[in-house]
C-alpha positions in Angstrom: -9.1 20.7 16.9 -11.7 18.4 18.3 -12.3 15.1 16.9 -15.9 15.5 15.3 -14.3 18.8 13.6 -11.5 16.7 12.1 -13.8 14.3 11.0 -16.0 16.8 9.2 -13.0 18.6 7.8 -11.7 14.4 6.6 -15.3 14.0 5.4 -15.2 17.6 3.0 -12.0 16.3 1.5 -13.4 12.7 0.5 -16.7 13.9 -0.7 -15.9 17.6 -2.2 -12.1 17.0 -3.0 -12.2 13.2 -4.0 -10.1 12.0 -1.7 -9.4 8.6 -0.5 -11.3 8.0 3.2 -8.1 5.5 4.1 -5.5 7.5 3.1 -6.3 11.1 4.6 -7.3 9.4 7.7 -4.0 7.3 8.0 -2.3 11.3 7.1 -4.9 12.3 10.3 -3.8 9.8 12.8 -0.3 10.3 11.8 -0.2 14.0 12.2 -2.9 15.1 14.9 -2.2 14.2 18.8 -5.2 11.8 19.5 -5.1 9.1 21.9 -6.1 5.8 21.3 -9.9 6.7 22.5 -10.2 9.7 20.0 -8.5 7.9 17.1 -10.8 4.9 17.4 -14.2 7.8 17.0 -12.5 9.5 14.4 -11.7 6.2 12.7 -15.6 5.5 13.8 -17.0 8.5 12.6 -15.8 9.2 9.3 -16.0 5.7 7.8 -19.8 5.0 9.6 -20.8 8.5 8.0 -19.4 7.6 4.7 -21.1 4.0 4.7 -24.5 5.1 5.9 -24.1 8.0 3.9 -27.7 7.2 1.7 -29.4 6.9 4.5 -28.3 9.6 6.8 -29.6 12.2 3.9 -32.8 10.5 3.7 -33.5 11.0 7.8 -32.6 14.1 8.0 -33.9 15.9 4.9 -37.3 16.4 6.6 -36.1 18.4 9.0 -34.1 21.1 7.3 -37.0 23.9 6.0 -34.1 26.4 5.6 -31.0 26.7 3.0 -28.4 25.7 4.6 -24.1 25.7 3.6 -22.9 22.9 2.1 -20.6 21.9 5.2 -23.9 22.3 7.2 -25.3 19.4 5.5 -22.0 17.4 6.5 -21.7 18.3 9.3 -25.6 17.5 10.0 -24.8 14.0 8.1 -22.3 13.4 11.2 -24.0 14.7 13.8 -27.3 12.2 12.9 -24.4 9.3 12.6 -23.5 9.2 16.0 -26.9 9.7 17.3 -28.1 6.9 15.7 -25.4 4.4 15.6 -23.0 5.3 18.4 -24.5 4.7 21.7 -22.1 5.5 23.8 -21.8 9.1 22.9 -24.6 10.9 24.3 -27.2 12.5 22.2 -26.6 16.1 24.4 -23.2 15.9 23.9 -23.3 15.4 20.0 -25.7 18.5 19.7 -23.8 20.7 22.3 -20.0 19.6 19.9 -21.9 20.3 16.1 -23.5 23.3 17.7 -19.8 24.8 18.6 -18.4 23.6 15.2 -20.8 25.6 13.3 -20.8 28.7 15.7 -16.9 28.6 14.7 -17.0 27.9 10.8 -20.0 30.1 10.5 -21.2 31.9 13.4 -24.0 32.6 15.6 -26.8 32.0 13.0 -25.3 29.1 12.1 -24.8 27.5 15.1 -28.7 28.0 15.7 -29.3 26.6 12.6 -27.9 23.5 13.5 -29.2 23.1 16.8 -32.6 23.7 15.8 -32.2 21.0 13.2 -29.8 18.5 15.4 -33.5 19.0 18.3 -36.2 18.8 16.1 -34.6 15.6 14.6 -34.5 14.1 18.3 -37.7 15.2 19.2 -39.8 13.7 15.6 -40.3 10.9 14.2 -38.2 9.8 10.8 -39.1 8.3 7.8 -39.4 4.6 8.0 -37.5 3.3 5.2 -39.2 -0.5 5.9 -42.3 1.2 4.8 -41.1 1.9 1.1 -42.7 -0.3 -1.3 -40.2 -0.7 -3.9 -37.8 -3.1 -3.4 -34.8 -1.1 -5.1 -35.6 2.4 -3.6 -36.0 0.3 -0.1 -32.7 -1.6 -0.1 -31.3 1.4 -1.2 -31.7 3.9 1.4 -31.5 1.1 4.0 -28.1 0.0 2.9 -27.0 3.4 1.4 -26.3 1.7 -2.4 -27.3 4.2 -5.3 -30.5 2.3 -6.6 -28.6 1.6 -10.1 -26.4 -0.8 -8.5 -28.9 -2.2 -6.5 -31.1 -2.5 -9.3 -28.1 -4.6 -11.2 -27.8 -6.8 -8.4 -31.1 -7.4 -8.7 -30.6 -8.8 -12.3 -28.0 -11.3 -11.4 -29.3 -12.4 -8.2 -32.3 -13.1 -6.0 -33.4 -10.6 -3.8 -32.0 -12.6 -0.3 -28.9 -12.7 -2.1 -28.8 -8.7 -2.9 -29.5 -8.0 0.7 -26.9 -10.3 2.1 -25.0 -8.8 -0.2 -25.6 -5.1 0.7 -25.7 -6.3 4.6 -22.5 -7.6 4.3 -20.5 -4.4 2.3 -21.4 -2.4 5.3 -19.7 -4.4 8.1 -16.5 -3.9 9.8 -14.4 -6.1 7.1 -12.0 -9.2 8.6 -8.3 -8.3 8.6 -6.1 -10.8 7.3 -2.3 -11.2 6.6 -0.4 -13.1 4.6 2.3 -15.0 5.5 6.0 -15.0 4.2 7.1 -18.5 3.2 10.2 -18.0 2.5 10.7 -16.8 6.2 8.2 -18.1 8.4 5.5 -20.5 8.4 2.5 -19.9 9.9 2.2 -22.1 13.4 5.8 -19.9 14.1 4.1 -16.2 13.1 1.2 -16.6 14.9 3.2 -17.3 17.8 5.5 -15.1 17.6 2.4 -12.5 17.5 1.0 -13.8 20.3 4.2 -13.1 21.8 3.7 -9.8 21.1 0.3 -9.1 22.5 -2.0 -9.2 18.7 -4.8 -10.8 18.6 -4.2 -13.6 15.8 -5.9 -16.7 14.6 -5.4 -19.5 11.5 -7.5 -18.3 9.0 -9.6 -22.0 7.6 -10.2 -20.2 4.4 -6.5 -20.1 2.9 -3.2 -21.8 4.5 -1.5 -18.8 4.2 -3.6 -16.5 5.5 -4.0 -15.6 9.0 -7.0 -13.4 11.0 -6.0 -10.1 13.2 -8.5 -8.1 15.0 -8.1 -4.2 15.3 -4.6 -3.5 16.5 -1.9 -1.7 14.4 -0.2 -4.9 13.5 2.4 -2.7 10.7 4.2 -1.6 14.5 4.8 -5.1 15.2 8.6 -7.1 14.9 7.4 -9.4 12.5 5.7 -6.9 10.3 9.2 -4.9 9.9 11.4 -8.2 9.8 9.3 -9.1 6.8 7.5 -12.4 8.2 4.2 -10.8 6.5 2.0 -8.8 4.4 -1.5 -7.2 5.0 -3.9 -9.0 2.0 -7.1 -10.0 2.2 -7.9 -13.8 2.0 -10.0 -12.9 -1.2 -6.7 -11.9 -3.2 -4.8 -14.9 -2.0 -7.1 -17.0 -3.8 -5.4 -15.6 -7.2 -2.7 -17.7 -6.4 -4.2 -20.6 -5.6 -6.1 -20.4 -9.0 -2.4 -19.7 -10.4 -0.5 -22.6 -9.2 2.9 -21.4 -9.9 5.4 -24.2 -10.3 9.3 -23.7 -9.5 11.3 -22.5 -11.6 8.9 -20.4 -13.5 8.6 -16.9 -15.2 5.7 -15.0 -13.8 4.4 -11.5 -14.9 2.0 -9.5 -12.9 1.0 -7.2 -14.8 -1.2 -4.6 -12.9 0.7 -5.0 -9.8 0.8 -2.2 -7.2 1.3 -2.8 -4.7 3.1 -6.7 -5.4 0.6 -8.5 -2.8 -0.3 -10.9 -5.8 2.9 -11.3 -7.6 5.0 -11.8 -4.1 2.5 -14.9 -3.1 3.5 -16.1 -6.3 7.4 -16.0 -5.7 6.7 -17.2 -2.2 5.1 -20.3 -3.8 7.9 -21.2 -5.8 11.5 -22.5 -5.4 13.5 -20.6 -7.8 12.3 -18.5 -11.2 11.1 -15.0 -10.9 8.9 -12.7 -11.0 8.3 -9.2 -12.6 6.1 -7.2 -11.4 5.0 -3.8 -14.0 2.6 -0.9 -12.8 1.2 2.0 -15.2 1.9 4.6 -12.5 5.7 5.3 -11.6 5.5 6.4 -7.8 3.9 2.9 -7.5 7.3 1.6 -8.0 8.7 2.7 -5.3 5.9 1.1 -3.4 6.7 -2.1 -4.9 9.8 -2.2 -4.2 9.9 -1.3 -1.1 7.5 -4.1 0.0 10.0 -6.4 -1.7 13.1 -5.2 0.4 10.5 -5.1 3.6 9.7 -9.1 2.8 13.5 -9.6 2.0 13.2 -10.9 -1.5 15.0 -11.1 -4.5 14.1 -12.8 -7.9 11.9 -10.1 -9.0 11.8 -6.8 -11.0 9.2 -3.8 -10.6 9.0 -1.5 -14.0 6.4 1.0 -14.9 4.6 -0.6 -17.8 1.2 0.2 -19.4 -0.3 -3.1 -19.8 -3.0 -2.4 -22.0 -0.3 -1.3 -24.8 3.2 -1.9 -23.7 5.7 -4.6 -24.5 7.2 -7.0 -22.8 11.1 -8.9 -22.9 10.3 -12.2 -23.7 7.4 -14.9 -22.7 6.0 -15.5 -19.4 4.6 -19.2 -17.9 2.1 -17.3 -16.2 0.8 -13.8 -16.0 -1.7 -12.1 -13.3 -3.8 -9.6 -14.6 -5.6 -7.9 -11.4 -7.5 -5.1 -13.6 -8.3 -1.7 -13.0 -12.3 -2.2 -11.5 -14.9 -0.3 -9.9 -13.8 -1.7 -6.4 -17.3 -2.5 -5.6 -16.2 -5.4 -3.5 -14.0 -3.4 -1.2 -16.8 -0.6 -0.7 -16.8 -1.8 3.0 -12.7 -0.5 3.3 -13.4 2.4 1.4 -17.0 3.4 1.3 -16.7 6.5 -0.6 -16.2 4.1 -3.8 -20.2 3.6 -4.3 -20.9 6.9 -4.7 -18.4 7.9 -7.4 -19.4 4.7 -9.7 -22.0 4.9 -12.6 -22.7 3.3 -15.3 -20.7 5.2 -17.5 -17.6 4.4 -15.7 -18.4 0.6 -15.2 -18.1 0.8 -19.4 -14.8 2.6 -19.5 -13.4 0.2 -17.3 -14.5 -2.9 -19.5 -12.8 -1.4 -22.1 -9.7 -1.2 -20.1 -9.6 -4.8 -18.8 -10.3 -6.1 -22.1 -6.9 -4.2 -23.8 -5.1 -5.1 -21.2 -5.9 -8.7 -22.4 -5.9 -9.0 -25.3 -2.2 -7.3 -25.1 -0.8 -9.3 -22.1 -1.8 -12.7 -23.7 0.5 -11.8 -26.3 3.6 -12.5 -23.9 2.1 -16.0 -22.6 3.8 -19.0 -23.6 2.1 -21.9 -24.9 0.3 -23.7 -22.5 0.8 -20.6 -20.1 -1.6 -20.0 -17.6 -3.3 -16.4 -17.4 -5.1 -15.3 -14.6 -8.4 -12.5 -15.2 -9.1 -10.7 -11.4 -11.2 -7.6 -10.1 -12.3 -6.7 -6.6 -15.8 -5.9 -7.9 -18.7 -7.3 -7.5 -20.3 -6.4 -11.7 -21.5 -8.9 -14.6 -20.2 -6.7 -17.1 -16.8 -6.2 -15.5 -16.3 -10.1 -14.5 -18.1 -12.4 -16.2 -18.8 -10.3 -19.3 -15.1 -9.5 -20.2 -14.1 -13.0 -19.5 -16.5 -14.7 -22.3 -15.8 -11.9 -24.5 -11.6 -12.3 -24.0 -12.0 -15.7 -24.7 -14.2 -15.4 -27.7 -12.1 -13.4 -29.4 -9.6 -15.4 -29.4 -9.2 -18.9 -30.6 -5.8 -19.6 -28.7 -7.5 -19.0 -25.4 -9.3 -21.3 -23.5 -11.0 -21.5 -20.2 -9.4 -23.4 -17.5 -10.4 -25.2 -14.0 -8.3 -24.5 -10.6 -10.2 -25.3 -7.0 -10.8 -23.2 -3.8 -11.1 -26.3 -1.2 -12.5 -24.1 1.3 -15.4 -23.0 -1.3 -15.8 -26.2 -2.4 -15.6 -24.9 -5.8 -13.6 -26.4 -8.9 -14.2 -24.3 -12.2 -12.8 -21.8 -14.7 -14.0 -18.5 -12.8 -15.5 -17.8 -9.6 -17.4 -14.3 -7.9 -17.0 -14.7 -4.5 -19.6 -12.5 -2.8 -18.8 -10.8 0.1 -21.7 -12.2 2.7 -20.4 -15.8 2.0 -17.3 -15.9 4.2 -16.7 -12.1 5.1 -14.4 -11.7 3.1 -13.8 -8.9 0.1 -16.0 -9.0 -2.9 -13.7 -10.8 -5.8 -13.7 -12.2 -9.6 -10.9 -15.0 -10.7 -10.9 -16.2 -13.8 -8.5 -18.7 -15.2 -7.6 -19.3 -19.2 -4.9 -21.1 -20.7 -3.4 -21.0 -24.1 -3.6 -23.8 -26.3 0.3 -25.0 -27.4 0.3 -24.1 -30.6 
């Protein structure tokens, strides 16, 4: 199987079977025999025609005049990707490869079909999308956002901030790890990766966070010794905004798969941490990233946290909530196109159960911290003010991200600002009596 047919085959199962894009590529790269040329284009080539996705539809729609299958259209959608944003592949070559894909899924006619398409495109002009007037249909099909998010956006913030803001969710994102305290600090990891042959750099965003550029850093000795953990520098900030002390009793509520609720124990001499999950296979995921990271002091249980109890009283609790993900939309692109409105309400519903039960099981005094990886009002700022109105024991609280200069109860850090992941913290704390 060639690589474009693998992608198109990757892309049917992301759009048509809902798949996630990261995990039935990782399953791809695992399984297929592709060296490290034709895993970088697949890599390329599924994830740049997921992104641009908006856009690619809107090129190309002027040049199909006959009804065409719906892998056509896909594979048409890939085919217009590479020719406009790869230019090292050339343009013959990506006509001559989608013309032998569909000769093969659909024979002769449809192989025409495609190459008449794939040649009229190169030879016309396409639509301008600079030329549309309105602002939300424009940024739209330029940055491939459906308009009713773009449309929010504009609500909230100024139009030079939406743009930077859809810019910035479809670049390559900034890998970062985190580093394991209790085994390593962070002058010694980065040389030891160095050592090894990554590519590595101190991250000035978080002191326990460290930059890696492309290579598979999980196939390195300090990844399976435990020395580290793949977060992004957007989720370490929970635990700044936490501030766990030693000695303490720390529940993470929401916690697959532990990033947040092991930077907590690796904060902290002594006490412990427990770490629940709604979905039981995500157990075993926990735990095995604690026995990777050689800890102990914790427990992973499957718990519902919008209605399940919990042994005893925490210090402090992490609620990461179930969220549209709109932050992350540059790791897995597919996310913007499955959101609506609808869904944005369901999931306010959730998070707001979810606290209102958990805050039940904070001491007082006790510290709980509100996060998404979204980049909604309703889902961040909203829930938090409603949480805290409806309920006179809860209070917001400041903590301080030095390298934001920011001090405050909550925080949405916006992607463009320090290419980071889009991200919501707040912080409450419950009065003592």
């Amino acid at each position: 199987m060639t690589v474009r047919s693998l992608a198109l085959e990757l892309y049917e199962e992301v759009i048509d079977d809902k798949a996630y894009s990261n995990i039935v590529l990782n399953e791809a790269l695992r399984f297929e025999e592709l060296n490290a040329q034709d895993r970088g284009l697949l890599t390329e080539i599924l994830y740049g025609t997921l992104q641009h996705k908006l856009t690619l539809e809107y090129y190309v729609r002027p040049f199909i005049k006959t009804k065409l299958r719906r892998w056509q259209r896909y594979l048409l959608l890939i085919s217009v990707y590479q020719l406009e944003y790869l230019d090292r592949v050339p343009d013959f070559a990506v006509i001559n490869e989608a013309v032998e894909i569909a000769k093969e899924r659909g024979g002769l006619q449809a192989g025409k079909q495609i190459n008449g398409i794939l040649r009229a495109y190169l030879r016309g002009e396409r639509p301008l999308i600079d030329d549309i007037k309105n602002d939300a249909s424009r940024l739209s099909l330029k940055y491939s956002m459906p308009k009713w998010l773009v449309k929010h956006w504009f609500k909230h913030y100024s139009l030079e901030e939406t743009e930077n803001i859809l810019k910035s969710l479809n670049e390559k994102p900034q890998m970062y790890l985190r580093v394991n305290k209790k085994r390593v600090d962070r002058d010694n990891l980065i040389e030891m990766l160095l050592d090894e042959g990554y590519d590595v750099r101190a991250s000035d965003l978080h002191p326990d966070a460290v930059e890696f550029n492309g290579q598979n850093i999980t196939q390195s000795r300090s990844y399976k010794d435990g020395f580290f953990a793949i977060q992004d520098v957007s989720s370490m900030f929970v635990n700044m905004a936490l501030e766990a002390a030693d000695g303490e009793q720390i529940l993470d509520a929401c916690s697959a798969p532990g990033g947040k609720g092991f930077h907590a124990l690796e904060s902290m001499d002594g006490g412990h941490v427990s770490l629940g999950d709604v979905h039981e296979h995500k157990i075993t995921l926990i735990d095995n990233e604690g026995q990777r990271l050689k800890h102990d002091n914790y427990d992973a249980f499957v718990k519902n946290a919008a209605t399940g109890s919990y042994e005893g009283l925490y210090d402090r609790i992490i609620v990461d909530a179930p969220c549209s993900g709109l932050g992350v939309v540059k790791r897995k692109p597919e996310i913007k196109y499955e959101r609506n409105e609808e869904s944005i309400g369901d999931l306010v519903e959730l998070q707001l159960e979810i606290l209102d039960n958990v805050k039940n099981y904070l001491k007082p005094n006790g510290v709980l911290i509100f996060s998404t990886c979204t980049i909604h009002q309703l889902e961040n700022e909203n829930v938090a003010y409603t949480f805290k109105k409806k309920h006179s024991d809860i209070e917001f609280d400041n903590f301080s991200i030095p390298a934001f200069n920011f001090t405050g109860p909550y925080r949405q850090i916006l992607p463009y600002e320090h290419q980071t992941d889009g991200f919501f913290i707040a912080r409450f704390k419950k009065s003592d009596s």
